[in-house]
Backbone as a printed PyTorch tensor [residue, N CA C, xyz], in Angstrom:
tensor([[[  5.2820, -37.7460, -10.5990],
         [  4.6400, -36.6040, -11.2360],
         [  3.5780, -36.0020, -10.3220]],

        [[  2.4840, -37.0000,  -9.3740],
         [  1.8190, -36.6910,  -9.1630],
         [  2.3930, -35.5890,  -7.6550]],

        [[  3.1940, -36.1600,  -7.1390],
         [  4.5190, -35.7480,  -6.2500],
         [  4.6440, -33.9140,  -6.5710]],

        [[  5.1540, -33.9750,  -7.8740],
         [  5.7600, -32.3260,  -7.9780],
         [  4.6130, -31.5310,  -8.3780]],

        [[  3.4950, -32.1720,  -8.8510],
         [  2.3600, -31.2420,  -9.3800],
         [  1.7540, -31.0730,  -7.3200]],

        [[  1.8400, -31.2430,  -6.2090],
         [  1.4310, -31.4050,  -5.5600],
         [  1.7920, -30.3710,  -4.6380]],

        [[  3.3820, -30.6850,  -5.1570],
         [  4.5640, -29.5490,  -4.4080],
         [  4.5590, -27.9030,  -4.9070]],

        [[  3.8610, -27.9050,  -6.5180],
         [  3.5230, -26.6370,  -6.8780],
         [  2.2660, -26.1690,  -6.2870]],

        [[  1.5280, -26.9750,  -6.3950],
         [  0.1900, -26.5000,  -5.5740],
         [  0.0000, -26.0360,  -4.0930]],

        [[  0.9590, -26.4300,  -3.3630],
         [  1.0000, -26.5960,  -2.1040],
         [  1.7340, -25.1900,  -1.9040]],

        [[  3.3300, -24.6710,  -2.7680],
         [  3.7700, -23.9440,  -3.3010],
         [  3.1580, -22.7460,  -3.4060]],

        [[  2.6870, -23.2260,  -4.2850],
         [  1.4750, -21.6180,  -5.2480],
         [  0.6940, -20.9920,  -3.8420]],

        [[  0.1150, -21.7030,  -2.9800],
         [ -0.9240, -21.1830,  -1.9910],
         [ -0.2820, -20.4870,  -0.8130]],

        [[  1.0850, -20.6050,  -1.1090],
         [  2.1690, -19.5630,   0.0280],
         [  3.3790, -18.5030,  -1.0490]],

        [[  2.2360, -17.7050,  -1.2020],
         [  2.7880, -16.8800,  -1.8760],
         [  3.5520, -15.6700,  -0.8730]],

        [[  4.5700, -14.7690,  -1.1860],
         [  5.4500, -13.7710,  -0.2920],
         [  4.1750, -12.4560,   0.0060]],

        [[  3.9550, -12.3030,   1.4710],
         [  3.0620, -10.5610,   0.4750],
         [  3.6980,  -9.6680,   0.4680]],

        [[  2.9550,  -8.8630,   0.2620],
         [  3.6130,  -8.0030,   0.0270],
         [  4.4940,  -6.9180,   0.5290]],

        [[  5.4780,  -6.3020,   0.6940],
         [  6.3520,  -5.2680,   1.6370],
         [  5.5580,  -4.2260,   1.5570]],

        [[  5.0200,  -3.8370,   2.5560],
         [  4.8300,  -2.3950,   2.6020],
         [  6.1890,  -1.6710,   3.4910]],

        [[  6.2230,  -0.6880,   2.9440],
         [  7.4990,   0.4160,   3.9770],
         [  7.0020,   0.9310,   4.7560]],

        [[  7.6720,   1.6310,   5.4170],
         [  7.2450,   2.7010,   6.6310],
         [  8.1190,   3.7620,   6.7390]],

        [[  8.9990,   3.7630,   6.1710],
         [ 10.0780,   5.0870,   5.8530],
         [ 10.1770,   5.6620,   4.2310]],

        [[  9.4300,   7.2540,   4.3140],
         [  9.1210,   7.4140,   2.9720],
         [ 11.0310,   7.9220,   2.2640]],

        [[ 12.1200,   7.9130,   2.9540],
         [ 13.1130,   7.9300,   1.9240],
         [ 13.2270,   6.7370,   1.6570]],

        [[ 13.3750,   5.1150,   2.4300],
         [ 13.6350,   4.4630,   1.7310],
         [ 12.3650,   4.0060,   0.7290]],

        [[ 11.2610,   4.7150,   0.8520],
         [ 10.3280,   4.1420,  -0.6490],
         [ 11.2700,   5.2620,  -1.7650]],

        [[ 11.7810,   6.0210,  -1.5870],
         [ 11.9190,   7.1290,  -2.5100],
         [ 13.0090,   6.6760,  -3.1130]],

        [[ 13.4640,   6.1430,  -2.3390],
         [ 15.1590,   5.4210,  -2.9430],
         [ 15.2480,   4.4740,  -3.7690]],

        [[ 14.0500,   3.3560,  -2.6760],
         [ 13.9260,   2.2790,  -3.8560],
         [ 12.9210,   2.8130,  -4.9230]],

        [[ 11.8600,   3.5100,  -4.8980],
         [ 11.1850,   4.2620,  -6.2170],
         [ 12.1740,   4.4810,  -7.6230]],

        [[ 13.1200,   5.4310,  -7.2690],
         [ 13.8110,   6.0900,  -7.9230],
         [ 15.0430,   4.9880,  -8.5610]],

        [[ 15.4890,   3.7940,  -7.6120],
         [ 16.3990,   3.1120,  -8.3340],
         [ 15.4090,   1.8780,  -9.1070]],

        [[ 14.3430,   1.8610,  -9.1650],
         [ 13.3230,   0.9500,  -9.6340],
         [ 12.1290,   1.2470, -10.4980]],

        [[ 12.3070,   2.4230, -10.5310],
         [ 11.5050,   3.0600, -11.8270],
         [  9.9850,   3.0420, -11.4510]],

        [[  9.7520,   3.0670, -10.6240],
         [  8.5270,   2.9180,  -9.7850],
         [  7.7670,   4.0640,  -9.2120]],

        [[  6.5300,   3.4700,  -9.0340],
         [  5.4620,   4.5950,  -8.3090],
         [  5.6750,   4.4850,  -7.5410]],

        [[  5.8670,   5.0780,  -5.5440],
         [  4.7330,   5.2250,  -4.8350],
         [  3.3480,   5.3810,  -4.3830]],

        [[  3.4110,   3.7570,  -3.8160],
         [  1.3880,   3.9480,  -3.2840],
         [  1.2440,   4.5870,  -1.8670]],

        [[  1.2100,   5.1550,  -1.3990],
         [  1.1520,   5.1460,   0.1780],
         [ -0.2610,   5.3390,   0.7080]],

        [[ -0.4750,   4.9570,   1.9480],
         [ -1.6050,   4.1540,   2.1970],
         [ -1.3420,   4.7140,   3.9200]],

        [[ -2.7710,   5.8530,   4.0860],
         [ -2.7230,   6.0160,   5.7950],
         [ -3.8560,   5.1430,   5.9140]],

        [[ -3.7050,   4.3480,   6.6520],
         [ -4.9500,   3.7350,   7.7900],
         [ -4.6200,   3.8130,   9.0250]],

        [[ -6.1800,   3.3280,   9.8890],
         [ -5.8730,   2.8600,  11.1100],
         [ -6.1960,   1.4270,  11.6640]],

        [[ -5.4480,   0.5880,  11.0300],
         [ -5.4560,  -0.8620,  10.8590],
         [ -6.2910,  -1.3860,  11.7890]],

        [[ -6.4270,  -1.0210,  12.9490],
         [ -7.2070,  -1.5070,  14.1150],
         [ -8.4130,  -1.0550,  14.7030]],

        [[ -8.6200,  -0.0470,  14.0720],
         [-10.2290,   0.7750,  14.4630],
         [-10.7900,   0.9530,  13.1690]],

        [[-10.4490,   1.6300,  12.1670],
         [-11.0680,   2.1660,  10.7620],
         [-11.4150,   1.1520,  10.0230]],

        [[-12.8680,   0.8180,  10.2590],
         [-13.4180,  -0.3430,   9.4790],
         [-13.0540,  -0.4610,   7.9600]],

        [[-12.9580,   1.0630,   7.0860],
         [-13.0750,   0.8500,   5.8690],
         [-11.6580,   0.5020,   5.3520]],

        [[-10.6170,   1.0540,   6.5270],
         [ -9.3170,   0.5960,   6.4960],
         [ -9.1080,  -1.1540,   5.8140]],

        [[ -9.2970,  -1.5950,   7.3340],
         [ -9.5990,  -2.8990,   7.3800],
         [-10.2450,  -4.2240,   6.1840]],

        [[-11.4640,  -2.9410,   5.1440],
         [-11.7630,  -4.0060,   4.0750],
         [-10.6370,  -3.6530,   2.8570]],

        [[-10.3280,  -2.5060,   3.2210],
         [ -9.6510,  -1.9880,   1.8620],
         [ -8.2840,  -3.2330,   1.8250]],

        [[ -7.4430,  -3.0320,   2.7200],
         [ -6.5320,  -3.9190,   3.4560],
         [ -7.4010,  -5.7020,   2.7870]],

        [[ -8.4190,  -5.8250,   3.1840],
         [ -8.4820,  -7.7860,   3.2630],
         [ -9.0720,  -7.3460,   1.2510]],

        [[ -9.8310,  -6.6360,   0.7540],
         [-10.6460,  -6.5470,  -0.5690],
         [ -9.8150,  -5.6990,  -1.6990]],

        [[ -8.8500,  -5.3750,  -1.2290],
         [ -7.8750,  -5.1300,  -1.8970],
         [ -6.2330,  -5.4290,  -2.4210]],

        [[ -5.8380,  -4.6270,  -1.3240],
         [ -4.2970,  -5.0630,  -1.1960],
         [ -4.1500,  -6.0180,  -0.9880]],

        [[ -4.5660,  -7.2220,  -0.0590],
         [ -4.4440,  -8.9630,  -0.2540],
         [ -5.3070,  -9.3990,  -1.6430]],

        [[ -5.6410,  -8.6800,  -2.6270],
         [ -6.2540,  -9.6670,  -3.7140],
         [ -4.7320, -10.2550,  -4.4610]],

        [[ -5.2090, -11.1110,  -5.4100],
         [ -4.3920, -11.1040,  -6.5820],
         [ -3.9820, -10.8720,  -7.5680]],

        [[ -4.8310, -10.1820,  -7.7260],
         [ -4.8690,  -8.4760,  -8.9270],
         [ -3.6040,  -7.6560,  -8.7180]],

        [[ -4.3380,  -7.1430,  -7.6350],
         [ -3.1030,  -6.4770,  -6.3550],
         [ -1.7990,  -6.3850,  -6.3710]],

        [[ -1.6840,  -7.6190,  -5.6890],
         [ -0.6330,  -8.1400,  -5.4880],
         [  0.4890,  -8.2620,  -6.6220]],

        [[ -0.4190,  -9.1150,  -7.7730],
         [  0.7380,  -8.5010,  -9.4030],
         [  1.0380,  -8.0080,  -9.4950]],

        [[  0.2770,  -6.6580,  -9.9140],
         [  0.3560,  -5.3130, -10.1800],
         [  1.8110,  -4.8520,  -9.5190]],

        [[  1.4070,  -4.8030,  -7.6170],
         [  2.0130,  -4.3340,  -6.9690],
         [  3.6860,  -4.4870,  -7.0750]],

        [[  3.4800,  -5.7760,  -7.0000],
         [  5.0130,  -6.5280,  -7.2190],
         [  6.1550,  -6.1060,  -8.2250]],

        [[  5.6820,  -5.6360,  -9.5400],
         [  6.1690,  -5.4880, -10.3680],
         [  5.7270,  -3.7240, -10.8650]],

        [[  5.2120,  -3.3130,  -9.7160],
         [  4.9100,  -1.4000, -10.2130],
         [  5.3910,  -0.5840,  -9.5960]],

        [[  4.9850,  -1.2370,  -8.1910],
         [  4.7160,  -0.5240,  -7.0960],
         [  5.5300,  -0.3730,  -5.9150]],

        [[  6.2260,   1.1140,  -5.1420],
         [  6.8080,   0.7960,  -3.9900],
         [  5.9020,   1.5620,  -3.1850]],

        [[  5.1920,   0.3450,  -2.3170],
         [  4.4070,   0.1830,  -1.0720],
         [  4.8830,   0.9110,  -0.1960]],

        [[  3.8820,   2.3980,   0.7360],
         [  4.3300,   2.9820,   1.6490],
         [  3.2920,   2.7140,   2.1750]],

        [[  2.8760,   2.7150,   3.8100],
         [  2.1060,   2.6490,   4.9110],
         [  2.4130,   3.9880,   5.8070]],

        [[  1.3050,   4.1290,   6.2490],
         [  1.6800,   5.1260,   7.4240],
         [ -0.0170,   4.9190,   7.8300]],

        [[  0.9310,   4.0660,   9.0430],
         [  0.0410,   3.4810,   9.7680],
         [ -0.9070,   4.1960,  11.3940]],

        [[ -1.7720,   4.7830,  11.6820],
         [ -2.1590,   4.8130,  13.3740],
         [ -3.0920,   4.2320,  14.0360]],

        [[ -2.3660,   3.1790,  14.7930],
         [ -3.0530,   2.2840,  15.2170],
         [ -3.6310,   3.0790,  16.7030]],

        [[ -4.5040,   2.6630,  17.3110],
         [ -5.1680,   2.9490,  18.6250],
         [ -4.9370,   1.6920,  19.4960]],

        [[ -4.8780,   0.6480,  19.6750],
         [ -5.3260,  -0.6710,  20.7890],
         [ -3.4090,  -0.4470,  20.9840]],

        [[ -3.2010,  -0.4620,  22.3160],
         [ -2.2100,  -0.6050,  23.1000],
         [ -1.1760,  -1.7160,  22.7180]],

        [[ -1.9510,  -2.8690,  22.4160],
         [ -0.8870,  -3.5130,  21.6380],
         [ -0.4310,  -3.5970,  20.1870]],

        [[ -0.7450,  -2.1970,  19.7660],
         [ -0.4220,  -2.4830,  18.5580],
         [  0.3230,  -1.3080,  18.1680]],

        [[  0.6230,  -0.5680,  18.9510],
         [  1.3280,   0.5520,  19.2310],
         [  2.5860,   0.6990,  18.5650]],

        [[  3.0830,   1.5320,  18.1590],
         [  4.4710,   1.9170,  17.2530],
         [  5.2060,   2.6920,  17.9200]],

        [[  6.8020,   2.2880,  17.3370],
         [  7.3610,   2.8840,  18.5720],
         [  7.4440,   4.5390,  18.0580]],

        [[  8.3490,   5.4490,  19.1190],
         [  7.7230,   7.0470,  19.1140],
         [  8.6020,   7.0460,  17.5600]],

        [[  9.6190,   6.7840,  16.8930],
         [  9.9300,   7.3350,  15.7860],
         [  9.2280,   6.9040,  14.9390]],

        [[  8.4150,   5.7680,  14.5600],
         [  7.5100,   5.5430,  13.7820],
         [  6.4600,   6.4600,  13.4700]],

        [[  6.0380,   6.8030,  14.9580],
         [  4.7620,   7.5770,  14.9700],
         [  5.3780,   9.0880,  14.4700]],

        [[  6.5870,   9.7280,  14.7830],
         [  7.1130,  10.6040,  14.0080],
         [  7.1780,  10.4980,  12.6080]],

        [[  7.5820,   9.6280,  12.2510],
         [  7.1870,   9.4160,  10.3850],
         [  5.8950,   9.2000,  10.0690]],

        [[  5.0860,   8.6920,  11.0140],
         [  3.7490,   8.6810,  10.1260],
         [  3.0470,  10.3960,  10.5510]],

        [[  3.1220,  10.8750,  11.5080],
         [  2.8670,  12.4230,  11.5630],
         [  3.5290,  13.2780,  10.6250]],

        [[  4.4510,  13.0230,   9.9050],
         [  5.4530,  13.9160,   9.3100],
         [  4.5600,  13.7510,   7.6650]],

        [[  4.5520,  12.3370,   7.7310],
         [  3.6270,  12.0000,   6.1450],
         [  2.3430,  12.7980,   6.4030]],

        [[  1.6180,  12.5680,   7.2880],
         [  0.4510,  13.1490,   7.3260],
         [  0.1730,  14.7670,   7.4250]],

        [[  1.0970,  15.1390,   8.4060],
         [  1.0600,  16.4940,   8.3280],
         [  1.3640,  16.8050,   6.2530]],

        [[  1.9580,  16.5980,   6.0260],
         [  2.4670,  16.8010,   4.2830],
         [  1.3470,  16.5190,   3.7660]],

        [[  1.1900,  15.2160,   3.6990],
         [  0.2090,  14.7970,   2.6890],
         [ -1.4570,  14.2250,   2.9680]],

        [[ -1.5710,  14.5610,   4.4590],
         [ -2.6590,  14.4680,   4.6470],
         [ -3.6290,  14.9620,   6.0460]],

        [[ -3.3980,  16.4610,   5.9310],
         [ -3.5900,  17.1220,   6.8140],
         [ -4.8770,  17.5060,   7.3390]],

        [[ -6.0690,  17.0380,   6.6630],
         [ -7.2520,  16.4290,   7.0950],
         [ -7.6280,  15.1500,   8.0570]],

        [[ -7.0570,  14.1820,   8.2940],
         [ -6.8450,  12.8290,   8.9340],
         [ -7.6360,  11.8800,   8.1720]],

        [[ -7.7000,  11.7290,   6.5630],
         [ -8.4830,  10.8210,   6.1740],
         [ -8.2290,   9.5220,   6.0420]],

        [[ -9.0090,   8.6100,   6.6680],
         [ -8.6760,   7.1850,   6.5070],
         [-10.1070,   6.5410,   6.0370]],

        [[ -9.2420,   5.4430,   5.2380],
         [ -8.2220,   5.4280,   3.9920],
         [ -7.7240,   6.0770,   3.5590]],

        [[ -6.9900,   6.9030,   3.3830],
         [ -6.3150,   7.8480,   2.1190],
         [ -5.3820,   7.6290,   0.9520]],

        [[ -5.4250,   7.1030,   0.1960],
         [ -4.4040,   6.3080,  -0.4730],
         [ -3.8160,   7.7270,  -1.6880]],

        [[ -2.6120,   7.7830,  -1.7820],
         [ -1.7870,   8.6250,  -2.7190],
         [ -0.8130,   7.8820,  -3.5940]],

        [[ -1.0350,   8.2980,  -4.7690],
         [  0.1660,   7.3870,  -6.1250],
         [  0.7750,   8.7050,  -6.4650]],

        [[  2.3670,   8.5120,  -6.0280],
         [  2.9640,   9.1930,  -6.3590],
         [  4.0800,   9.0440,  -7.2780]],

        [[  5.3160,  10.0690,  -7.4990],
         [  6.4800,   9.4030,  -8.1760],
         [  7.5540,   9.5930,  -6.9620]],

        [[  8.7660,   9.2560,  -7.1790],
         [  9.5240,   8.9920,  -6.4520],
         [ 10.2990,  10.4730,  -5.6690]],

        [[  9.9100,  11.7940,  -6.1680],
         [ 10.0870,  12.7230,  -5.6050],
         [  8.5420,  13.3140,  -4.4940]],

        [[  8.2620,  12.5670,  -4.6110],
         [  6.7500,  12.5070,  -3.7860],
         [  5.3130,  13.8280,  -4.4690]],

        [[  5.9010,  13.5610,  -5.6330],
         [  4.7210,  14.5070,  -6.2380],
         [  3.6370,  13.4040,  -6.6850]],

        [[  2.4510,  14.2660,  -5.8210],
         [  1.0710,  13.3550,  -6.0340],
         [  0.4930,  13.4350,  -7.5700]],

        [[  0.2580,  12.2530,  -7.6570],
         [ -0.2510,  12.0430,  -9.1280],
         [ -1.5740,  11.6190,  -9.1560]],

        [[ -2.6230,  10.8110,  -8.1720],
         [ -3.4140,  10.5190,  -7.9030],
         [ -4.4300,  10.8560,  -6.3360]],

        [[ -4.8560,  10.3760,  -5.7960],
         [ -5.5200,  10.5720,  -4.3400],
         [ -6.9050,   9.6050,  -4.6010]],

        [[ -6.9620,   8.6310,  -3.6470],
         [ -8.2670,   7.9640,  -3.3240],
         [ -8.7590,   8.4850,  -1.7600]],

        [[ -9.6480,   9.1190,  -1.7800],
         [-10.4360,   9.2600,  -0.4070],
         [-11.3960,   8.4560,   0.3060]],

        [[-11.1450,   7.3620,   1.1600],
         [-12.0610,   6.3700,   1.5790],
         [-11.7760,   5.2380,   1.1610]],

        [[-12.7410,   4.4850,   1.0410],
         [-12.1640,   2.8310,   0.2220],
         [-12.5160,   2.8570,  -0.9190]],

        [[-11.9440,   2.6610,  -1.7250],
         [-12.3180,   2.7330,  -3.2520],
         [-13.5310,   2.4050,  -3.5070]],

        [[-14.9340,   2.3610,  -4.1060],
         [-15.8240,   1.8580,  -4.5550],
         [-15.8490,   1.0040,  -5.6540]],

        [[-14.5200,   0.4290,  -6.1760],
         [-14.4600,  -0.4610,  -6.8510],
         [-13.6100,  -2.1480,  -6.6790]],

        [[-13.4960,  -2.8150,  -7.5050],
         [-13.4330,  -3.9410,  -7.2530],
         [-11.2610,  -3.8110,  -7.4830]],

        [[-10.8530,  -5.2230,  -6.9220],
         [ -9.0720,  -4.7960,  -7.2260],
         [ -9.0060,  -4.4450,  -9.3680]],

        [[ -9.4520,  -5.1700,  -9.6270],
         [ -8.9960,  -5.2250, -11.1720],
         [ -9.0200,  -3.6080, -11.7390]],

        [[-10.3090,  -2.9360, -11.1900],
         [-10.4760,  -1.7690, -11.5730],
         [ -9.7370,  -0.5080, -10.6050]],

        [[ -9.1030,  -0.8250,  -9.5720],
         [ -8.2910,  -0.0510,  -8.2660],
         [ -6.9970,  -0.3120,  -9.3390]],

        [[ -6.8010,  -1.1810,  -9.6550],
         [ -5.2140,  -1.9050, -10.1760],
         [ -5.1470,  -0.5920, -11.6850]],

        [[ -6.1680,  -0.9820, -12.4260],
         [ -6.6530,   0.0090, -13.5860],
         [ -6.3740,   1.6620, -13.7330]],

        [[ -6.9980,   1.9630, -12.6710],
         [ -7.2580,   3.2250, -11.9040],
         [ -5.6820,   3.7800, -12.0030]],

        [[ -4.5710,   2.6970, -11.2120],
         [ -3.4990,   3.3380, -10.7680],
         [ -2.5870,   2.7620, -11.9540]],

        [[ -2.8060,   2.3060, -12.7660],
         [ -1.9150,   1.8410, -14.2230],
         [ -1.9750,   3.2220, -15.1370]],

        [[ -3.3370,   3.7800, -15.0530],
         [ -3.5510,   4.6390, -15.8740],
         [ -2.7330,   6.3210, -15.3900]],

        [[ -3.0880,   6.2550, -14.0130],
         [ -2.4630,   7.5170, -13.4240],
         [ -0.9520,   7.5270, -13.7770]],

        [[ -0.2710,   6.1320, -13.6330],
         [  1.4120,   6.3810, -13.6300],
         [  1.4480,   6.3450, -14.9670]],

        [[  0.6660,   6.1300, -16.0590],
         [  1.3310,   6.2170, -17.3720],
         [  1.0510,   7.6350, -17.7920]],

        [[  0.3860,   8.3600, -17.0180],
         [  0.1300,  10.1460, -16.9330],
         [  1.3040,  10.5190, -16.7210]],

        [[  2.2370,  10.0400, -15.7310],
         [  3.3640,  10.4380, -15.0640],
         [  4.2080,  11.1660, -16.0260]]])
């Protein structure tokens, strides 16, 4: 007994994370065959500090992560700066293509909840000023607007 209660615990602390995409048809595809929102999420994972907490104080919570799993199809559009972290040129074409559309200011963080035809339903500018339970809240309430 003490054996399998050991193996769940050990278990439980390697949880899957979460998929984010990087190609907004296949979020739209799986959106649309999954009854789901789009979150999409510009940062710059490697320079944009507020990126960076939103990323570790958010999206890795376990709030989050629920939510996410069972709501949410995860888009990224990512621009990184440090040389090794570089994307290749069609990547960086999809994340210019998102941005030019949907975020033609360059704001990072920018987070958008959309539906699966990419009509914005929400917009966070910066890092949220709140905690995950109330970010999770925030975007429960917007998609039941939908």
């Amino acid at each position: 007994m003490k054996l399998l209660m050991g193996f769940f615990l050990v278990f439980s602390m390697y949880t899957v994370p979460l998929l984010w995409l990087t190609d907004f048809d296949q979020a739209s595809a799986e959106a649309t065959k999954s009854n789901k929102m789009i979150l999409l999420n510009f940062s710059g994972s490697d320079w944009c500090g507020p990126c960076i907490r939103m990323e570790k104080e958010i999206f890795e919570s376990a709030v989050f992560d629920d939510y996410a799993q069972k709501n949410l199809v995860l888009l990224r559009a990512d621009f990184p700066r440090m040389k090794k972290n570089q994307l290749s040129e069609a990547q960086v074409k999809k994340n210019e293509a998102l941005a030019n559309k949907y975020d033609s200011q360059g704001k990072f963080p920018y987070t958008i909840l959309m539906n699966a035809k990419g009509e914005v339903v929400k917009e966070w500018e910066g890092l949220p000023q709140v905690n995950p339970a109330v970010f999770v809240a925030e975007i429960n309430k917007a998609s039941s607007v939908r």
